[in-house]
py3Dmol code that shows the C-alpha trace and the ligand (Angstrom):
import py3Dmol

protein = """\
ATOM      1  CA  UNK A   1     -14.859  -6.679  20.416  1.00  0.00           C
ATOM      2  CA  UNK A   2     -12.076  -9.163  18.680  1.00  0.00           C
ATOM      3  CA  UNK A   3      -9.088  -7.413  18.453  1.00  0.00           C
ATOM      4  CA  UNK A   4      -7.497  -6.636  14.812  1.00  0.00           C
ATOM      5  CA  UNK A   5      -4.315  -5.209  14.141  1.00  0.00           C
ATOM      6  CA  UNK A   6      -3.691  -3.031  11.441  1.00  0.00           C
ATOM      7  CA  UNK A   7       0.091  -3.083   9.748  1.00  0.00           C
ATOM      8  CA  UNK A   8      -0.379   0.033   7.168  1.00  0.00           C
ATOM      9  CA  UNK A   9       3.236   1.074   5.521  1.00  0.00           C
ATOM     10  CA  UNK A  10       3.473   4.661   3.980  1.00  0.00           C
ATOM     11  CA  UNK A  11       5.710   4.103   1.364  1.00  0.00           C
ATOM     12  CA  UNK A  12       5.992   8.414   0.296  1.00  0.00           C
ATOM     13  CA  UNK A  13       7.897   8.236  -2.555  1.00  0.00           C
ATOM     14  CA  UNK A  14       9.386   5.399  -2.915  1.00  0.00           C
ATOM     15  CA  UNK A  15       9.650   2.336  -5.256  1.00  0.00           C
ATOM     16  CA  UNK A  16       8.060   3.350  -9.184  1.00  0.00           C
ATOM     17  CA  UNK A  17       6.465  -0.149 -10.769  1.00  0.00           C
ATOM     18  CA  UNK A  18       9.309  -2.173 -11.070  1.00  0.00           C
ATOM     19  CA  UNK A  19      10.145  -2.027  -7.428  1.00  0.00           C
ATOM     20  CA  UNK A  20       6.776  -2.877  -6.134  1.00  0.00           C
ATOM     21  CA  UNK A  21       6.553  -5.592  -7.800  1.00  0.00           C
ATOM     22  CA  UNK A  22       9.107  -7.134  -6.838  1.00  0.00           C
ATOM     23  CA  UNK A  23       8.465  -6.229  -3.782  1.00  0.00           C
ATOM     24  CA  UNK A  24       5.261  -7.858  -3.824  1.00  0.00           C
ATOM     25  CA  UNK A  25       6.988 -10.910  -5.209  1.00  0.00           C
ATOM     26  CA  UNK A  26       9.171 -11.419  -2.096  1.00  0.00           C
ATOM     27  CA  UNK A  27       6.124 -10.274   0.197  1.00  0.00           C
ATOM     28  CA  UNK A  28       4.652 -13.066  -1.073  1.00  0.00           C
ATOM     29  CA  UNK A  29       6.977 -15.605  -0.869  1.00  0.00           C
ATOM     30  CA  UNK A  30       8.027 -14.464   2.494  1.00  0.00           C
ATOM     31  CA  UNK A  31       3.772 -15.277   3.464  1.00  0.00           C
ATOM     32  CA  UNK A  32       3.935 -18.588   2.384  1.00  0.00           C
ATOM     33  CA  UNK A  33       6.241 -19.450   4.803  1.00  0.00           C
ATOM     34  CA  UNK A  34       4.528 -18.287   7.354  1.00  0.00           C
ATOM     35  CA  UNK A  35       1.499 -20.047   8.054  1.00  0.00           C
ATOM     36  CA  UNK A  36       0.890 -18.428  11.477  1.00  0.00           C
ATOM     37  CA  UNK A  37       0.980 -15.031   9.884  1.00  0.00           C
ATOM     38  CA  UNK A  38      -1.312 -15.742   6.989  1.00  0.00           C
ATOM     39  CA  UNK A  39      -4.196 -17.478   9.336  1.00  0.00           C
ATOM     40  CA  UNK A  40      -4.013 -14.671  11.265  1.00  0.00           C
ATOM     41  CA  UNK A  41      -4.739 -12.418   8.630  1.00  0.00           C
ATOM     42  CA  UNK A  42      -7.113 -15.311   7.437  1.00  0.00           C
ATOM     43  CA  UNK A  43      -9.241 -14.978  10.711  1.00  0.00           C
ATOM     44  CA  UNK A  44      -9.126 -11.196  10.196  1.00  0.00           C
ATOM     45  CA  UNK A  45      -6.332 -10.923  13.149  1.00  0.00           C
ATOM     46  CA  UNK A  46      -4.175  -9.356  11.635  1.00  0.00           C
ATOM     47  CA  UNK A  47      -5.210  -7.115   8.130  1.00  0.00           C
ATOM     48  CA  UNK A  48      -2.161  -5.700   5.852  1.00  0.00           C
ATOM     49  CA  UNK A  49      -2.078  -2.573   3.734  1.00  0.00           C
ATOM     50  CA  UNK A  50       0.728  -1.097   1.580  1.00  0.00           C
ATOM     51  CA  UNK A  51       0.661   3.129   0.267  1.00  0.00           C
ATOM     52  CA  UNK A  52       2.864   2.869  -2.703  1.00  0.00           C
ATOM     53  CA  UNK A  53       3.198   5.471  -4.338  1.00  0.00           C
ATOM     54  CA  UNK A  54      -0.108   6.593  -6.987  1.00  0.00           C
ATOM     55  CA  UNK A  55       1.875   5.356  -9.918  1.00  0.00           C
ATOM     56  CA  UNK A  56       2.416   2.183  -8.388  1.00  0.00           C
ATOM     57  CA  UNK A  57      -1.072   1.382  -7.646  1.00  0.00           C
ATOM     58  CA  UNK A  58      -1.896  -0.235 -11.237  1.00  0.00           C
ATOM     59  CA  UNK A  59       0.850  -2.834  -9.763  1.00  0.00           C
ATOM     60  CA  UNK A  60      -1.049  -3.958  -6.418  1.00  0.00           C
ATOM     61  CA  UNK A  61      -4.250  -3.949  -8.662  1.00  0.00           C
ATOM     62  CA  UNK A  62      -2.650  -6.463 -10.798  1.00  0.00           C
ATOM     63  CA  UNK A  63      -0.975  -8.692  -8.738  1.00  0.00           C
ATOM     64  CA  UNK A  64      -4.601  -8.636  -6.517  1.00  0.00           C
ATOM     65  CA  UNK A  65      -2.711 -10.564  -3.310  1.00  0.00           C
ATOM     66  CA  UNK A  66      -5.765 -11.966  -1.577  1.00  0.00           C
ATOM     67  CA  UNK A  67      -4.049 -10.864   1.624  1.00  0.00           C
ATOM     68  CA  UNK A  68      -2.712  -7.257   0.991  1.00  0.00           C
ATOM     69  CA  UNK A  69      -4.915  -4.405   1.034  1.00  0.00           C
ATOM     70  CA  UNK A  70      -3.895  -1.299  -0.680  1.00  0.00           C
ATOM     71  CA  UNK A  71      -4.723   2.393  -0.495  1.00  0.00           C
ATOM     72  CA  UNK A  72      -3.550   6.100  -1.565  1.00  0.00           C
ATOM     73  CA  UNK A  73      -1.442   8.399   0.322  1.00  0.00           C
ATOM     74  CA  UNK A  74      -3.700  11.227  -0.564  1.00  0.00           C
ATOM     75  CA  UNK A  75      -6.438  12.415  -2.613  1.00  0.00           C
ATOM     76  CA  UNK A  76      -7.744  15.148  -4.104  1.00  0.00           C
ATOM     77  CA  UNK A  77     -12.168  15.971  -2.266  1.00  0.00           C
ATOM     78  CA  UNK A  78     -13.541  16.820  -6.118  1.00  0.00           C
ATOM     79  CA  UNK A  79     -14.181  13.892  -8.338  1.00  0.00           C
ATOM     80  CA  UNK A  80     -12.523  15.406 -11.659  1.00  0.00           C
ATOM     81  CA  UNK A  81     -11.756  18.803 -12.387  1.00  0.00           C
ATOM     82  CA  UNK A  82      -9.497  21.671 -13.779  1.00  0.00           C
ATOM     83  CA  UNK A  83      -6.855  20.240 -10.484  1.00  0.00           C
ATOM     84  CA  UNK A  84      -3.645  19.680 -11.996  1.00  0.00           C
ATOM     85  CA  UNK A  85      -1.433  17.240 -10.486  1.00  0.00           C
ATOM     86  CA  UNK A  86      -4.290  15.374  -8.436  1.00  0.00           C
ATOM     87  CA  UNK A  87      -5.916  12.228  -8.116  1.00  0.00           C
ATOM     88  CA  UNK A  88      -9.345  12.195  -6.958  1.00  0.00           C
ATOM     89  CA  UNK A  89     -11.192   9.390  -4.885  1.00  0.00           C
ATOM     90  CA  UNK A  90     -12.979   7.495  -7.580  1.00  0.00           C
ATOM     91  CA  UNK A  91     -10.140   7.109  -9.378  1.00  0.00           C
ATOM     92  CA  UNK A  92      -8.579   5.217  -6.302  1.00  0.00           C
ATOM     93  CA  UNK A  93     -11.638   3.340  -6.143  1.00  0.00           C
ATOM     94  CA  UNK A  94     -11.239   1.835  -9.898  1.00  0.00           C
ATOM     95  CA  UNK A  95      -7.990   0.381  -8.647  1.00  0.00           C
ATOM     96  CA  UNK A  96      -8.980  -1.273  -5.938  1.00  0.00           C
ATOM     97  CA  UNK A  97      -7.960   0.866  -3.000  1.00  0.00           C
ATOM     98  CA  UNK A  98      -9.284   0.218   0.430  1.00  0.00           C
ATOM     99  CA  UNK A  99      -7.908   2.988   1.893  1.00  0.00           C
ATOM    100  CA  UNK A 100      -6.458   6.859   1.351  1.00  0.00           C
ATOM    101  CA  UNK A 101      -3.963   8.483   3.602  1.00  0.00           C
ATOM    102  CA  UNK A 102      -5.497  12.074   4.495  1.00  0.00           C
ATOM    103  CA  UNK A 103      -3.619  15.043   6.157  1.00  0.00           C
ATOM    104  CA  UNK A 104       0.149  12.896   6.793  1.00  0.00           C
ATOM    105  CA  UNK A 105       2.109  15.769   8.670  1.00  0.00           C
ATOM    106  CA  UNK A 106       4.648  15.564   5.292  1.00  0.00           C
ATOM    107  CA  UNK A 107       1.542  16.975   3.099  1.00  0.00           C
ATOM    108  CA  UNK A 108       0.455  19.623   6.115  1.00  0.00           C
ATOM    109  CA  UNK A 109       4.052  20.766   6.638  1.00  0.00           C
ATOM    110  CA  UNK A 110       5.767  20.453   2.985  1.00  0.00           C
ATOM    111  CA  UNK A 111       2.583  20.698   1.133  1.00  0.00           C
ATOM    112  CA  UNK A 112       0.874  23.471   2.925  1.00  0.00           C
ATOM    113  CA  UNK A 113      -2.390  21.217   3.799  1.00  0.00           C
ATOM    114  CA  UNK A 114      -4.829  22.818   6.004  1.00  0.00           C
ATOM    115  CA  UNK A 115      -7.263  21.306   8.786  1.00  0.00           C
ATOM    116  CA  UNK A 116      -9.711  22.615   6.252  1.00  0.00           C
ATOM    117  CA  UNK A 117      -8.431  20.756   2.691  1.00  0.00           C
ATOM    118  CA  UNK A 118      -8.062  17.977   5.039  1.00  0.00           C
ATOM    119  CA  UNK A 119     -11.570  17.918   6.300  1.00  0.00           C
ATOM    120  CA  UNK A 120     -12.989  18.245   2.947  1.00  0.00           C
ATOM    121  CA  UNK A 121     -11.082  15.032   1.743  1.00  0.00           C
ATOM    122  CA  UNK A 122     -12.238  13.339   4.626  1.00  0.00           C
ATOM    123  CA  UNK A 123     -15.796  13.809   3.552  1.00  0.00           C
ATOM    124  CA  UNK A 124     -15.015  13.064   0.287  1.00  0.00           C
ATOM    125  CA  UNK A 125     -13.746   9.439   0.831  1.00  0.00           C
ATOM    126  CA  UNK A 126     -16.338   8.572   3.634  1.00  0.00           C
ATOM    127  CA  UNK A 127     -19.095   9.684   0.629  1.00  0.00           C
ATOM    128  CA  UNK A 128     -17.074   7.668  -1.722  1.00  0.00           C
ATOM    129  CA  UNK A 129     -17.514   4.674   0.869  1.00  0.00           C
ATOM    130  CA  UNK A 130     -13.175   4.890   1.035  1.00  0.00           C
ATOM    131  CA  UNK A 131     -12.088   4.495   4.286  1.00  0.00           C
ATOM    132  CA  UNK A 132      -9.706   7.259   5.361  1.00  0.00           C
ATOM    133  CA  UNK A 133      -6.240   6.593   7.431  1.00  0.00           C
ATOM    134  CA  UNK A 134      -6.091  10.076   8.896  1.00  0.00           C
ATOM    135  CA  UNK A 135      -3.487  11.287  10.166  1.00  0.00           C
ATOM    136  CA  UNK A 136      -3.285  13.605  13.355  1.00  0.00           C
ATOM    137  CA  UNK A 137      -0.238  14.766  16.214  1.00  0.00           C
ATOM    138  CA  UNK A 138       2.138  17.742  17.082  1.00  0.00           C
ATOM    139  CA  UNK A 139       5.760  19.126  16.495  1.00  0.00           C
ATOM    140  CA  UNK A 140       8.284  18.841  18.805  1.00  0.00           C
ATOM    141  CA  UNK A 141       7.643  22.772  19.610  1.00  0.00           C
ATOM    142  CA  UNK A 142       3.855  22.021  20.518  1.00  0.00           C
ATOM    143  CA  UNK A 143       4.378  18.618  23.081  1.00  0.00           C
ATOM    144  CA  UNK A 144       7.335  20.898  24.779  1.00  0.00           C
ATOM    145  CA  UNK A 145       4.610  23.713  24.740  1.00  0.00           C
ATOM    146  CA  UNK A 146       2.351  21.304  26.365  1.00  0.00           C
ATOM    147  CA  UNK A 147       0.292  21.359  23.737  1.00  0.00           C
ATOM    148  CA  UNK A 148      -0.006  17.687  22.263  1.00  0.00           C
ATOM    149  CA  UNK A 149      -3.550  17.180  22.971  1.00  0.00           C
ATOM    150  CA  UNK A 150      -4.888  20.369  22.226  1.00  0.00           C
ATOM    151  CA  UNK A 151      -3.294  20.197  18.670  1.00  0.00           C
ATOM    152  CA  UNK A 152      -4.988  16.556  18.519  1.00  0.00           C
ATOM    153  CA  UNK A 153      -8.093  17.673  19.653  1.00  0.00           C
ATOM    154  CA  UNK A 154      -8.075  20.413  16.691  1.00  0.00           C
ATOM    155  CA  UNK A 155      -7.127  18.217  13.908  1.00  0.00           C
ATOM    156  CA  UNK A 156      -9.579  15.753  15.024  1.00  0.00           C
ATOM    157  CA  UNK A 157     -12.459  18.022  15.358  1.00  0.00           C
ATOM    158  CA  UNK A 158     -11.661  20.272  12.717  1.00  0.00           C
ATOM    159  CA  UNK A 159     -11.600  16.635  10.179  1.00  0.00           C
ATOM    160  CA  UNK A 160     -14.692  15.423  11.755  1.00  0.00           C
ATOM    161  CA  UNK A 161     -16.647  18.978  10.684  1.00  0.00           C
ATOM    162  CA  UNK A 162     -19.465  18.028   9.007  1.00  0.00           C
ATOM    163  CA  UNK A 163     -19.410  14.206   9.287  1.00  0.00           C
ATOM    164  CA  UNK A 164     -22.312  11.754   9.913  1.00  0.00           C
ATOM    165  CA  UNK A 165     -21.515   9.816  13.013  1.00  0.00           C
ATOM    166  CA  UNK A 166     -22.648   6.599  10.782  1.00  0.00           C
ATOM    167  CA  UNK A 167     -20.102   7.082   8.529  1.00  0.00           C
ATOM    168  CA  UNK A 168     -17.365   8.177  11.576  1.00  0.00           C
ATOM    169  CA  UNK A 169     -17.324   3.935  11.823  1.00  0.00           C
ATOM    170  CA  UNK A 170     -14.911   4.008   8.823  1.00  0.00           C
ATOM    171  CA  UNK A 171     -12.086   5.997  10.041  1.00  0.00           C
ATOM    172  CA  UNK A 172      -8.894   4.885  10.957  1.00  0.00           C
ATOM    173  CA  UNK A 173      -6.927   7.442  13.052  1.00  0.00           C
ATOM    174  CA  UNK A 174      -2.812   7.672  12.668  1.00  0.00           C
ATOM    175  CA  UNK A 175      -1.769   9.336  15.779  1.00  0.00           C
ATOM    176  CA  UNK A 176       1.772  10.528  14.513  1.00  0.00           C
ATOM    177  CA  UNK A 177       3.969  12.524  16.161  1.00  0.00           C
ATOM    178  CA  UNK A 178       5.950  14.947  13.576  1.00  0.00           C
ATOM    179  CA  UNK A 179       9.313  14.840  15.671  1.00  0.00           C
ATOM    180  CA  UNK A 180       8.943  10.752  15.723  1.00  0.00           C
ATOM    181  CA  UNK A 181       8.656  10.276  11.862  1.00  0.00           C
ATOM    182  CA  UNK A 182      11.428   9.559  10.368  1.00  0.00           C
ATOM    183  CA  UNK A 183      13.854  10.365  12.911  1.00  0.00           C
ATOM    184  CA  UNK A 184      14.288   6.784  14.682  1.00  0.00           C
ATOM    185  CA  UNK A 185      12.596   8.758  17.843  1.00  0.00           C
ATOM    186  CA  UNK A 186       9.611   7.094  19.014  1.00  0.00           C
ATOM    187  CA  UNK A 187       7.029   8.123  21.373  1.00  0.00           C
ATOM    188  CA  UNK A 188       6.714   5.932  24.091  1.00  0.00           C
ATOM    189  CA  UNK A 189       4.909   3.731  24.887  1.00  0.00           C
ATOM    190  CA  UNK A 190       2.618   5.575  27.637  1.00  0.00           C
ATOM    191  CA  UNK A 191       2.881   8.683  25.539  1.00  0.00           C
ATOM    192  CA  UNK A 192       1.755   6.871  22.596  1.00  0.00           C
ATOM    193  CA  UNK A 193      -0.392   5.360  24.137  1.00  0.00           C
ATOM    194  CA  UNK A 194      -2.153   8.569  26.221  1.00  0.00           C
ATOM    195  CA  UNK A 195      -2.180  10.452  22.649  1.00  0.00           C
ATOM    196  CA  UNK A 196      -4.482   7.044  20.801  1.00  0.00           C
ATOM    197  CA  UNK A 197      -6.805   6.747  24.226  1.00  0.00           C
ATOM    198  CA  UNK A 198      -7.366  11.082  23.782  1.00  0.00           C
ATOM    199  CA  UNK A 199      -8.205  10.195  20.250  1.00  0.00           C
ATOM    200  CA  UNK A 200     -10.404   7.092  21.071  1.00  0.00           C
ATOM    201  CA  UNK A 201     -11.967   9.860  23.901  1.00  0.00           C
ATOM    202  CA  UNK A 202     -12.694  12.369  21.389  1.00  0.00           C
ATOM    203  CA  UNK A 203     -14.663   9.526  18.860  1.00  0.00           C
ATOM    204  CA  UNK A 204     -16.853   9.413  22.453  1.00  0.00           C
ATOM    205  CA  UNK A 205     -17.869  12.142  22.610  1.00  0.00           C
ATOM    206  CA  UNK A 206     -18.362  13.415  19.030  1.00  0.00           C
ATOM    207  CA  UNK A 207     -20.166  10.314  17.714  1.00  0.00           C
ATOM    208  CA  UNK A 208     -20.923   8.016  21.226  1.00  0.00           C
ATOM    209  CA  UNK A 209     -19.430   4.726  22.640  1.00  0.00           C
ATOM    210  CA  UNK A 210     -20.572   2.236  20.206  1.00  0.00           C
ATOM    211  CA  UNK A 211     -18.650   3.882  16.738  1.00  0.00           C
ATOM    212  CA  UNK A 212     -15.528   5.138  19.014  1.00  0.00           C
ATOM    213  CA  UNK A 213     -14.773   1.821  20.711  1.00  0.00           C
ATOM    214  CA  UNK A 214     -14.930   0.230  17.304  1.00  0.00           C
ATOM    215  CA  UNK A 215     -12.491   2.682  15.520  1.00  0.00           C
ATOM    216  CA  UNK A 216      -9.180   1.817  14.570  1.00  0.00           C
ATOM    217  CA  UNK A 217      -6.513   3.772  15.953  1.00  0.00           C
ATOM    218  CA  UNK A 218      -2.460   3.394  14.908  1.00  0.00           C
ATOM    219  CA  UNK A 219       0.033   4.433  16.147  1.00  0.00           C
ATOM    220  CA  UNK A 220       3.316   5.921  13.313  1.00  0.00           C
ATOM    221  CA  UNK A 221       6.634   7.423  13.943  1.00  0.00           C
ATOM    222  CA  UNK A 222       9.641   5.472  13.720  1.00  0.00           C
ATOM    223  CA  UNK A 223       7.958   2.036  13.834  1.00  0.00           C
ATOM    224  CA  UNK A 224       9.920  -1.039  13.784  1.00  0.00           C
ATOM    225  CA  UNK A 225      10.272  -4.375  14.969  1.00  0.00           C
ATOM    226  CA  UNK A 226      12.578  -3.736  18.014  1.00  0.00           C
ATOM    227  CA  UNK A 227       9.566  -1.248  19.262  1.00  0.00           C
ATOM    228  CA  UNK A 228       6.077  -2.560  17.801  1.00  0.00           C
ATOM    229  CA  UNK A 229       5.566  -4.940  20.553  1.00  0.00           C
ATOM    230  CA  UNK A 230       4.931  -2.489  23.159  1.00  0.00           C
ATOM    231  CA  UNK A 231       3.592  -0.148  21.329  1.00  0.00           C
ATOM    232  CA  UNK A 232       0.949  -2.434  20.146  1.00  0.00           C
ATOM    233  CA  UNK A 233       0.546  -3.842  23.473  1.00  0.00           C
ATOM    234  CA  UNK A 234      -1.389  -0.804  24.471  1.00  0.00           C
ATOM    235  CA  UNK A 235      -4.817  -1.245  25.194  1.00  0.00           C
ATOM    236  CA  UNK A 236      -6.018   1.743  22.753  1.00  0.00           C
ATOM    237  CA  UNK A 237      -3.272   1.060  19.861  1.00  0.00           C
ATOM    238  CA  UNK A 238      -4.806  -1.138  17.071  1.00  0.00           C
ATOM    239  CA  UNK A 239      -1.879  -0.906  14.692  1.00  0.00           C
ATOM    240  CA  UNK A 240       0.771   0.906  13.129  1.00  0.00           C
ATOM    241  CA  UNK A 241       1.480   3.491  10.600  1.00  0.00           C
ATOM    242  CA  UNK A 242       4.854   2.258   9.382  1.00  0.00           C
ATOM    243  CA  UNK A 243       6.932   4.295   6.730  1.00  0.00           C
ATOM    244  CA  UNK A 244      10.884   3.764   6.836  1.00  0.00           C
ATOM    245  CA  UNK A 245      10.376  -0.063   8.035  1.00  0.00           C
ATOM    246  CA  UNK A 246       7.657  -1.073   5.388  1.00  0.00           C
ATOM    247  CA  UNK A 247      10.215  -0.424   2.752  1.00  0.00           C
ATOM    248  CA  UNK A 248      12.118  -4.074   3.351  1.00  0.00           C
ATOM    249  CA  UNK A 249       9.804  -7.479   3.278  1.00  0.00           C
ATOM    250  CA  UNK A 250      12.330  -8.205   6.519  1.00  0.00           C
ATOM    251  CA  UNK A 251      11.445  -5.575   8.849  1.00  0.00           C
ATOM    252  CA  UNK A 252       7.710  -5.457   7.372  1.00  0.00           C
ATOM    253  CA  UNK A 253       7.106  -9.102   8.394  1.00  0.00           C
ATOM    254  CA  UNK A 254       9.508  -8.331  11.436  1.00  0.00           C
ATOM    255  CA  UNK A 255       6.742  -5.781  12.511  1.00  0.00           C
ATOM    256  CA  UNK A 256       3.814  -8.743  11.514  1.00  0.00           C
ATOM    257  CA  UNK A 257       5.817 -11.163  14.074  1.00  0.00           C
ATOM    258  CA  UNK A 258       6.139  -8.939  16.563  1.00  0.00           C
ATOM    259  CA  UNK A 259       1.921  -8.155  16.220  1.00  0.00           C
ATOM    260  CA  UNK A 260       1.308 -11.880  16.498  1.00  0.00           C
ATOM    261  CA  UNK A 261       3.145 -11.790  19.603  1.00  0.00           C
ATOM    262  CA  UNK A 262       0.750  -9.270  21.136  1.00  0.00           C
ATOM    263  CA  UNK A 263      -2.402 -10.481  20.073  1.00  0.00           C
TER     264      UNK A 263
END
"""
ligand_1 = """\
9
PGA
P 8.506 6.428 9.693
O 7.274 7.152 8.931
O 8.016 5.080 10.152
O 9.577 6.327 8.655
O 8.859 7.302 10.837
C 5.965 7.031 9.425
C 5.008 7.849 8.589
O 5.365 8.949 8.149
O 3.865 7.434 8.347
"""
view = py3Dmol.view(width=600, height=400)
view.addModel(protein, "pdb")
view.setStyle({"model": 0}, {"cartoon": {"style": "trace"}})
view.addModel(ligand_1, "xyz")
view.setStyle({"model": 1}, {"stick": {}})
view.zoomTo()
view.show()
């Protein structure tokens, strides 16, 4: 199967409509310069999506770059409702989203999400025909515990509850390590890379060969362009989840260049 890198930055809460924009501006100008990056994401190579915050959604919808994809960084599994506070799927839909962030550690840990809200999002958005970045991976406490995998194995399987293998196809997996994000502490890359193949393993044998060779699976914590080489070098990491370094158009199409140079 052609290989296709995903580049996916979490912006959390940062930059209201003013700053995306401009953002999006310099983004832009930054691609036209860079005719090896835009083929590549041309022939499908390379694909680029930005998680602004909700409220800056309206902004990627209207500036509709023909080369950046855009998504949520969460969502609420009911379609409208009594849920104060909440955006559902549909609603991510009418603005053009491609994609919704489900179960990010920050919403598990500071938010109090459970493997349960986060499977019944993940339903949600594959019935809504969204694809779902979701994201999985231990504490510090838990991979000193020895415990990486099995807490991997139990947010994977605990998401997957429910789902029709057919639909499986759609997911993209964020393996993210809590103690890497945000802390300038990345895995490395044989632990990353262990963590996405487990991941990849687990697609196997819940919904075959065919759908779990085909899944995307990124890689997040710390991302940047002095480590995205290596990490994307590994055979079972198709991308990055990239918070902190998708914030600048420098180190975002830092991170691109160092992609091309893998692929
Ligand atoms: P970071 O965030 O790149 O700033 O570590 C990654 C994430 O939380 O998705």
């Amino acid at each position: 199967m052609e290989r296709r890198i995903l580049l996916a930055g979490n912006w959390k809460m940062h930059k209201g409509p003013k700053e995306a924009l401009s953002f999006l501006e310099d983004l832009d100008k930054a691609l036209e310069l860079e005719k090896t990056i835009t083929e590549a994401i041309a022939s499908k190579k390379i694909e680029l999506a930005l998680f602004p915050p909700f409220i800056s959604i309206p902004t990627f919808c209207d500036f509709n770059h023909k080369m950046i994809k855009w998504g949520g960084q969460n969502a609420h599994w009911e379609e409208k409702g009594a849920f104060t506070g909440e955006v559902s799927i549909p609603m991510l839909l009418e603005l053009g989203c491609s994609y919704v962030i489900l179960g990010h550690s920050e919403r598990r840990h500071i938010f109090g999400e459970t493997d349960e809200m986060v499977s019944k999002k993940l339903t949600a958005a594959l019935d809504h025909g969204l694809s779902p970045v979701l994201c999985v991976g231990e504490t510090l406490d838990e991979r000193n515990g020895g415990k990486a995998l099995s807490v991997i194995r139990r947010q994977l399987l605990s998401a997957l509850e429910g789902v029709d293998s057919t639909k499986a196809a759609q997911i993209v997996v964020a393996y993210e390590p809590v103690w890497a994000i945000g802390t300038g502490r990345t895995a490395s890359d044989a632990d990353a890379q262990e963590a996405c193949n487990f991941v990849r393993g687990l697609f196997v044998e819940r919904c075959g060969q065919n759908i779990a060779s085909g899944i995307h699976v990124l890689y997040g914590g710390s991302v940047s362009p002095k480590n995205a080489a290596g990490l994307l070098r590994q055979p079972d990491i198709d991308g990055a989840l990239i918070g902190g370094a998708s914030l600048s158009v420098e180190s975002y199409i830092g991170i691109i260049k160092e992609a091309l140079s893998v692929l």
